[in-house]
C-alpha positions as semicolon CSV with decimal commas, in nm:
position;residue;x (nm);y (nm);z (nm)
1;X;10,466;5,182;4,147
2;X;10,606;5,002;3,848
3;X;10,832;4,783;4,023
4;X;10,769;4,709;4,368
5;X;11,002;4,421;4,383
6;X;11,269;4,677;4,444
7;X;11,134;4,905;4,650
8;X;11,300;4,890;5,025
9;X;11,063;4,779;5,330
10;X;11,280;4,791;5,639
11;X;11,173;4,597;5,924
12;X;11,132;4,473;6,234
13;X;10,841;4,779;6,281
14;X;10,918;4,845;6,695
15;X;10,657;5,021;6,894
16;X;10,684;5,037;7,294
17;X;10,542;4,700;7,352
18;X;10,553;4,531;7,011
19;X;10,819;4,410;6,727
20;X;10,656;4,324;6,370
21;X;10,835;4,130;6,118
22;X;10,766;3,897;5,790
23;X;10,803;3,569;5,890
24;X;11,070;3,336;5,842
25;X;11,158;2,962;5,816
26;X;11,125;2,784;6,145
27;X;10,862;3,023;6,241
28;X;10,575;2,785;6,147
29;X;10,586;2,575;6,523
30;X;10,544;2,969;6,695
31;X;10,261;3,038;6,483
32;X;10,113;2,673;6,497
33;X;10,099;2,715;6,849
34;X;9,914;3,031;6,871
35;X;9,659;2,948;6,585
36;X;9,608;2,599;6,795
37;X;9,531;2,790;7,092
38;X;9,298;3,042;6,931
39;X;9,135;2,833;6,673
40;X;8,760;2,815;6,832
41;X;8,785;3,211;6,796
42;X;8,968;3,229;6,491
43;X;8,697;2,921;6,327
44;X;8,415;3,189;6,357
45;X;8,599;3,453;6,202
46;X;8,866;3,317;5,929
47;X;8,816;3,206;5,596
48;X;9,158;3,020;5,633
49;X;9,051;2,829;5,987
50;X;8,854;2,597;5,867
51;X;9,078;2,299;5,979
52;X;9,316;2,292;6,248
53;X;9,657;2,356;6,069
54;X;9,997;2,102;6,154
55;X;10,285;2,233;6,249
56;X;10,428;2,118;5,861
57;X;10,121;2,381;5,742
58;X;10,236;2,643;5,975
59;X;10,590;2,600;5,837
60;X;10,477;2,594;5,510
61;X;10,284;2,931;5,566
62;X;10,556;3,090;5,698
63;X;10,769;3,013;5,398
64;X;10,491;3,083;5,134
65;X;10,483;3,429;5,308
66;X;10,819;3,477;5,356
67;X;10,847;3,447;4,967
68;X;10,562;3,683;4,926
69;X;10,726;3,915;5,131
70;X;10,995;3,931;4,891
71;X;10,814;3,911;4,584
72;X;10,568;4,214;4,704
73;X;10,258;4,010;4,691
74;X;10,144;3,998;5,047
75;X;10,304;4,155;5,326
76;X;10,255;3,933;5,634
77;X;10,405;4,079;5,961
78;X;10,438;3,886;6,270
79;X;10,379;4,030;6,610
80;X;10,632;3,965;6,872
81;X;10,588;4,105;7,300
82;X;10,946;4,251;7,291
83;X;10,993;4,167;7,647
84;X;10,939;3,774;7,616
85;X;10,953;3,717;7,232
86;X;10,655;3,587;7,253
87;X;10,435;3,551;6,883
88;X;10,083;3,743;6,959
89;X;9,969;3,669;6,651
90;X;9,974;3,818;6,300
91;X;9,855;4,109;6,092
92;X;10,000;4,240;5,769
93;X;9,871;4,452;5,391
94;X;9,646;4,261;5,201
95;X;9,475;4,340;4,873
96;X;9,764;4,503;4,777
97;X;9,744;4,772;4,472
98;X;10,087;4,889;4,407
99;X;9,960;5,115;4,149
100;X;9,695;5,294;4,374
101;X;9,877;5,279;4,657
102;X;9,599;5,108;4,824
103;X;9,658;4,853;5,102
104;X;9,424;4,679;5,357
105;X;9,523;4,525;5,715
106;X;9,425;4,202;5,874
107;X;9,512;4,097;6,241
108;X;9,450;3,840;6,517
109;X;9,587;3,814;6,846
110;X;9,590;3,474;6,981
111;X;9,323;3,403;7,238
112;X;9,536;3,462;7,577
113;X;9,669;3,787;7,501
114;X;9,328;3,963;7,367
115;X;9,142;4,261;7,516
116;X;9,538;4,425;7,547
117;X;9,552;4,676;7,310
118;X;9,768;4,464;7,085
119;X;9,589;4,494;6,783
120;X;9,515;4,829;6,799
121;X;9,880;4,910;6,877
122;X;9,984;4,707;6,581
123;X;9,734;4,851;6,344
124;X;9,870;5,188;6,454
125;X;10,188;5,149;6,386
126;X;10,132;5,005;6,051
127;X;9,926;5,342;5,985
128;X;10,288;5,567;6,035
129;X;10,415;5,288;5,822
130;X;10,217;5,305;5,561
131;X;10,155;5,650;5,527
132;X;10,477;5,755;5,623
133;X;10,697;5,535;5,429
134;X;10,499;5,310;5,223
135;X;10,321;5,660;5,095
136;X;9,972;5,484;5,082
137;X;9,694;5,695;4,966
138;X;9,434;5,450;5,148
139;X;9,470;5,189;5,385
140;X;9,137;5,012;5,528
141;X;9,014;4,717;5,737
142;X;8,762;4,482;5,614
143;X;8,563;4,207;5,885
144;X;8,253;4,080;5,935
145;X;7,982;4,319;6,090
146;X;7,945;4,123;6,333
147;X;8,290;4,074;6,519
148;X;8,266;4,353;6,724
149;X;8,645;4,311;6,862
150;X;8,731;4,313;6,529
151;X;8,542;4,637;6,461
152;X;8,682;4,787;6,771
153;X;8,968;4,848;6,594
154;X;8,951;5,059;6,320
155;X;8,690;5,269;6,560
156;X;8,990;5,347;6,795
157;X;9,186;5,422;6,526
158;X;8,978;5,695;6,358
159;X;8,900;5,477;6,005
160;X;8,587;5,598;5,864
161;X;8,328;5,373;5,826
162;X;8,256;5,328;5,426
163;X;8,006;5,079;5,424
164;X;7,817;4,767;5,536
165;X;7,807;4,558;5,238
166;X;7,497;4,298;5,239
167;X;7,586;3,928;5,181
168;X;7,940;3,988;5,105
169;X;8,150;3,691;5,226
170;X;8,022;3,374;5,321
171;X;8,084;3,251;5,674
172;X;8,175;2,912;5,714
173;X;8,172;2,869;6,080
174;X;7,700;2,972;6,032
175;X;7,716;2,828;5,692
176;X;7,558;3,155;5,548
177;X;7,603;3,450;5,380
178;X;7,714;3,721;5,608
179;X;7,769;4,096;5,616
180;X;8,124;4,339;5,576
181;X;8,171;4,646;5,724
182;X;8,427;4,817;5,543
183;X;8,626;5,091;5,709
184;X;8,938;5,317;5,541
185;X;9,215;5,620;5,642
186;X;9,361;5,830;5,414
187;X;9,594;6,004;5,592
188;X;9,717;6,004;5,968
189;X;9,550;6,339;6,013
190;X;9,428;6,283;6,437
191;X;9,589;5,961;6,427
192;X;9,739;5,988;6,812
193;X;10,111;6,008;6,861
194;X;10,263;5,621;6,895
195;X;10,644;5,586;6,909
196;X;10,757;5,352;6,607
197;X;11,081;5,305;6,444
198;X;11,146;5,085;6,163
């Protein structure tokens, strides 16, 4: 795609339980909150929770992305419970390659709504997205081979499993090398039916 910048993303994404959308100013004391409560998880897992985060960083964030968002760079969704308005947490395409139409999807869920189904449900309906409107020819998942919720995941959701690649990110919270299992999709071929409007 030569020119992403123009190219129309419509959101909120709305399945049954869930609303994603970019994030906007003011956001940052929502999100600040949830990465507070969640950051003993999140410190194991993220590169980017190193430190807990003020609400001025969260805000900050929020803007950064929202820009992002605009510009095509990153594509940061947050996730909303559409019955309390709630933030869950985050997720979003990464790595993006316009020009390959290759995009890869990172979550959380903050620590007191886990073991839900959110994640998977959001993942899923970025899959119809992304396939069906995006027109992505690959979308995958990338986490350490050792978060197992993490891993749960793309596992539900039919990815195959590429690889485990040896001593591929460093992870801050063991102060050691660690290893990635990569997983991809390349089409929503068995993906189950999820209702999702955008």
């Amino acid at each position: 795609m030569n020119k992403p910048i123009l190219f129309d993303l419509p959101v909120p994404i709305i399945t049954p339980r869930l609303l994603l959308r970019p994030p906007h100013a003011r956001d940052g004391k929502a999100l600040n909150d949830a990465v507070i409560e969640s950051f003993e998880h999140l410190n194991q897992w993220m590169v980017w929770a190193q430190e807990k985060p003020s609400v001025d960083d969260s805000e900050i964030y929020v803007r950064t992305s929202h820009a992002e968002w605009i510009l095509r760079q990153q594509l940061v969704l947050l996730i909303f419970d559409r019955s309390t308005n709630m933030l869950l947490g985050s997720t979003g395409f990464h790595a993006i390659k316009w020009d390959e139409s290759s995009f890869e999807i990172g979550y959380w869920i903050r620590s007191s709504c886990t073991n839900q189904g959110i994640a998977t449900e959001a993942t899923h309906a970025q899959l119809i997205y992304a396939f069906k409107h995006i027109k992505a020819a690959r979308v995958q998942i990338k986490c350490n081979n050792e978060n197992t919720a993490s891993k749960r995941i793309p596992e539900k959701l039919g990815f195959t499993l590429e690889g485990i690649l040896k001593n591929k990110e460093f992870n801050y919270h063991t102060k050691s090398a660690s290893d990635t299992a990569e997983y991809a999709r390349y089409d929503l071929q068995g993906l189950p039916h999820l209702e999702v409007n955008w």
